[in-house]
C-alpha positions in Angstrom: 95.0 103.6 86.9 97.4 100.4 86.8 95.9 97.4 88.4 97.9 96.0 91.6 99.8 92.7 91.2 97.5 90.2 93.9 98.9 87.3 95.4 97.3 84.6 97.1 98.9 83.4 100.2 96.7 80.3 101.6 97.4 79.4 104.9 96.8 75.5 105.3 97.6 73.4 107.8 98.1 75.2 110.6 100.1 77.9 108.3 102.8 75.1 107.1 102.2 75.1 103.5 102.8 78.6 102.2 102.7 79.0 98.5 105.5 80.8 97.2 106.1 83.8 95.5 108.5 82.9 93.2 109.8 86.4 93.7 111.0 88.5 96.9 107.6 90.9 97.7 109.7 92.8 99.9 112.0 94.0 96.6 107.8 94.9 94.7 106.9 96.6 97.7 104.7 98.9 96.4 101.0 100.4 95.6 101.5 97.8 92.8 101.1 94.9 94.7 98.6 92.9 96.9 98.4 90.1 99.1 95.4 88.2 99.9 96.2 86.3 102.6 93.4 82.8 102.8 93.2 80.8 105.9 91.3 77.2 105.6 88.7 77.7 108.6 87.2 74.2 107.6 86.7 71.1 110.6 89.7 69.8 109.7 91.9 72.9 111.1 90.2 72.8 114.6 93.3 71.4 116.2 96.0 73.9 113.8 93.8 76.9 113.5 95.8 78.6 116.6 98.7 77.4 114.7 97.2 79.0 111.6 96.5 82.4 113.4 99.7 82.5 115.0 101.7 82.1 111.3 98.5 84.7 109.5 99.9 87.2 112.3 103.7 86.4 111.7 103.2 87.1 107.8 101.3 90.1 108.6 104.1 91.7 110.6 106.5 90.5 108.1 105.4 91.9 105.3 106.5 95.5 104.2 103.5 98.5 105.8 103.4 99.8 102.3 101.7 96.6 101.1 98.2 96.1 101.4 97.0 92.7 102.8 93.3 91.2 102.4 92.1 88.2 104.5 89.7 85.6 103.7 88.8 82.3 104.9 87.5 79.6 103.5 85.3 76.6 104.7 81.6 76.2 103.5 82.1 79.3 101.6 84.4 82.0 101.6 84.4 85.0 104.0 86.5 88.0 103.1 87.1 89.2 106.8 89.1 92.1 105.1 89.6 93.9 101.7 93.3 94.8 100.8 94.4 97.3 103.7 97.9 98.7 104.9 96.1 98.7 108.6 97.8 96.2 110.2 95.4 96.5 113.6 92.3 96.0 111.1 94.3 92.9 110.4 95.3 91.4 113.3 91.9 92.0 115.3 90.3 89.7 112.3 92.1 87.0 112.4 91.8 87.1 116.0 88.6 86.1 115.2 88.5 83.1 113.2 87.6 79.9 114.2 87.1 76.4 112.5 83.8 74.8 111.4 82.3 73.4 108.4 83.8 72.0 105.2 86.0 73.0 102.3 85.6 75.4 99.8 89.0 75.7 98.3 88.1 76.1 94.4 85.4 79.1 95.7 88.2 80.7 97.3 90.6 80.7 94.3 87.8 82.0 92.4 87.0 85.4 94.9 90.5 86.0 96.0 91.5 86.3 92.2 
């Protein structure tokens, strides 16, 4: 079985810094690819994290339903809230859950999501 393509989308700063793609998902849209989607939970975001929720739910519904999406956060240490799934409810009731606290743990994340 062929592995599926991840990307890791962080969501920082109230979702403004996106990383891109370099290429059009919606043209891979396929079993063959994933998306981890990372929101930054730490102190910092308590004023942006409804910002941050409000852009996670945006990408969510933008992206293509055959793609599966996973969703982590990051602060102390790194949550994953969700494994890569095409339920976009699953989704959407997580990151309806997040809230900010604690510090940074950027360089974790990169580490689990990949």
């Amino acid at each position: 079985m062929k592995r599926p393509m991840r990307f890791l989308v962080p969501l920082l700063l109230g979702g403004l810094a996106v990383v891109s793609l370099g290429t059009d998902v919606r043209a891979q849209a396929s079993e063959d690819v994933e998306v981890i989607l990372a929101i930054d939970t730490s102190g910092s975001m308590n004023d942006a994290i409804g910002a941050a929720k409000a852009a996670a739910n945006e990408f969510v519904a933008s992206m293509p339903l055959d793609v599966a999406i996973g969703l982590e956060t990051f602060a102390d240490s790194v949550t994953v809230l969700s494994p890569p799934t095409t339920d976009r409810s699953v989704l959407t009731t997580q990151i309806a859950s997040i809230t900010a606290d604690g510090d940074t743990a950027l360089y974790d994340l990169v580490v689990m999501a990949s």
